[in-house]
C-alpha positions as CSV (number, residue, x, y, z in Angstrom):
1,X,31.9,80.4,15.7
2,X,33.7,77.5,14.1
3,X,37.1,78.5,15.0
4,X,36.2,79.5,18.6
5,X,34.6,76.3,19.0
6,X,37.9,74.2,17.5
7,X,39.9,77.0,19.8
8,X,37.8,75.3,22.6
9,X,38.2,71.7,22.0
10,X,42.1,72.1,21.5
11,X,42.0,74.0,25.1
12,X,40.4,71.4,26.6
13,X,41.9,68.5,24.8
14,X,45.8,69.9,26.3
15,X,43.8,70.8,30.0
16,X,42.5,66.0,29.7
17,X,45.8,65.6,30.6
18,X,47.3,65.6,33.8
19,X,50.5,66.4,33.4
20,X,49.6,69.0,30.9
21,X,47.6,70.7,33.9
22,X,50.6,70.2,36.1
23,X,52.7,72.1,33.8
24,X,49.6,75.2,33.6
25,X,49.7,75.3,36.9
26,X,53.2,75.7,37.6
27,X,53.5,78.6,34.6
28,X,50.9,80.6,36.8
29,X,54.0,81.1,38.7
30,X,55.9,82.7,36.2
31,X,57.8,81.4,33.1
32,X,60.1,78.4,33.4
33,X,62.8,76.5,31.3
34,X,61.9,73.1,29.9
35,X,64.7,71.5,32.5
36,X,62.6,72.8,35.5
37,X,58.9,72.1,34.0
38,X,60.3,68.5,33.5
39,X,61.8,68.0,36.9
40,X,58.7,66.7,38.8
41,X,57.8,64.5,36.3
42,X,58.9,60.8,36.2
43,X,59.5,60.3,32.3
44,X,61.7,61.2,29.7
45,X,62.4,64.1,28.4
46,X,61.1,63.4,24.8
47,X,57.5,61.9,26.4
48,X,57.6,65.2,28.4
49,X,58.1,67.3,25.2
50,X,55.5,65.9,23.7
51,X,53.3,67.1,26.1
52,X,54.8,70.7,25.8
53,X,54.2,70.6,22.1
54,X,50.9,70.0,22.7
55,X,50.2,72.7,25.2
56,X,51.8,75.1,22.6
57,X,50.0,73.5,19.7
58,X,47.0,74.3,21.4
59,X,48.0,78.0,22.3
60,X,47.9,77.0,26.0
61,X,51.8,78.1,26.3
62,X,54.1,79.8,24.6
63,X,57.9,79.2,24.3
64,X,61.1,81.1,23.4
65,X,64.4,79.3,22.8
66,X,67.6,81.7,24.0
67,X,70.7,80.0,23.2
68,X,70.2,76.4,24.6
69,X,67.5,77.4,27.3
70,X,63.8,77.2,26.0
71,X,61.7,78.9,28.4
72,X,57.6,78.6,28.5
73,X,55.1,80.9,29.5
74,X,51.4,80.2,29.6
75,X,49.0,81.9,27.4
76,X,46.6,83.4,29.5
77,X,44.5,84.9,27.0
78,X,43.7,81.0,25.8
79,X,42.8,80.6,29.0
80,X,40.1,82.7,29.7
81,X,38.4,82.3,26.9
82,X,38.4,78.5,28.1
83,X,37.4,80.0,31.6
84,X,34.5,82.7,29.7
85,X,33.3,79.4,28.2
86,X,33.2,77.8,31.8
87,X,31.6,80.7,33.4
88,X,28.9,80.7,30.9
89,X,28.0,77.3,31.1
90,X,27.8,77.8,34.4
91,X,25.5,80.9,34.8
92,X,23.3,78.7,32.2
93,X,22.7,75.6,34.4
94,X,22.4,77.4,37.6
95,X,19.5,79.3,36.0
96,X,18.0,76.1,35.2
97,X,18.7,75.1,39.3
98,X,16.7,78.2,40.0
99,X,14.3,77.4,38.0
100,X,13.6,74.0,39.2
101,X,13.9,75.0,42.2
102,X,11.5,77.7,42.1
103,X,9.0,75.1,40.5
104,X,9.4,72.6,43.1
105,X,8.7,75.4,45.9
106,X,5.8,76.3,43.9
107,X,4.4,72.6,44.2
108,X,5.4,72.0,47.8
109,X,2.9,75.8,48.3
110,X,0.1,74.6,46.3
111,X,-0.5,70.9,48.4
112,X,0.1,72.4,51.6
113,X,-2.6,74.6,50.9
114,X,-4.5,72.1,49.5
115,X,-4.1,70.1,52.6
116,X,-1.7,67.1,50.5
């Protein structure tokens, strides 16, 4: 459970960033070379790296270095268990909607009955 949980907080610690999620999103398209993910981005190269580093530190991406080109693809198994994580929270607190919802429905029945 531990090292889910720390698997979790790295994922969402590289997804706080902007940028970071820039650079996820644009890997969704299909690998890329450092030059290209860098290219929208107004900053230099080493601040950009740094974010890379961190996307790959966290398991987010993944990158292979071919003669001078390093090319990153995203880690789509990191992902989902980001989005499994998500999707549970989710089910959770729309159970608990349901629930209130239910209750207040309940209450709104009983005083028009009651003539409130």
């Amino acid at each position: 459970m531990e090292n889910y949980q720390s698997s979790l907080d790295a994922a969402f610690h590289a997804l706080a960033d902007p940028t970071r999620r820039a650079v996820l999103s644009r890997l969704t398209q299909g690998p890329a070379s450092v030059k290209e993910l860098a290219e929208p981005f107004d900053m230099g190269l080493p601040s950009f790296m740094k974010h890379l580093h961190v996307l790959e530190s966290d398991g987010l991406i993944r990158s292979e270095k071919v003669g001078r080109v390093r090319t990153c693809r995203i880690n789509a198994e990191r992902l989902a268990a980001a989005e499994a994580w998500l999707s549970e929270q989710r089910r959770h607190w729309q159970a608990q909607a349901d629930r209130l919802a239910d209750y207040v429905e309940i209450q709104m029945i009983g005083r028009s009955e009651d003539g409130s």
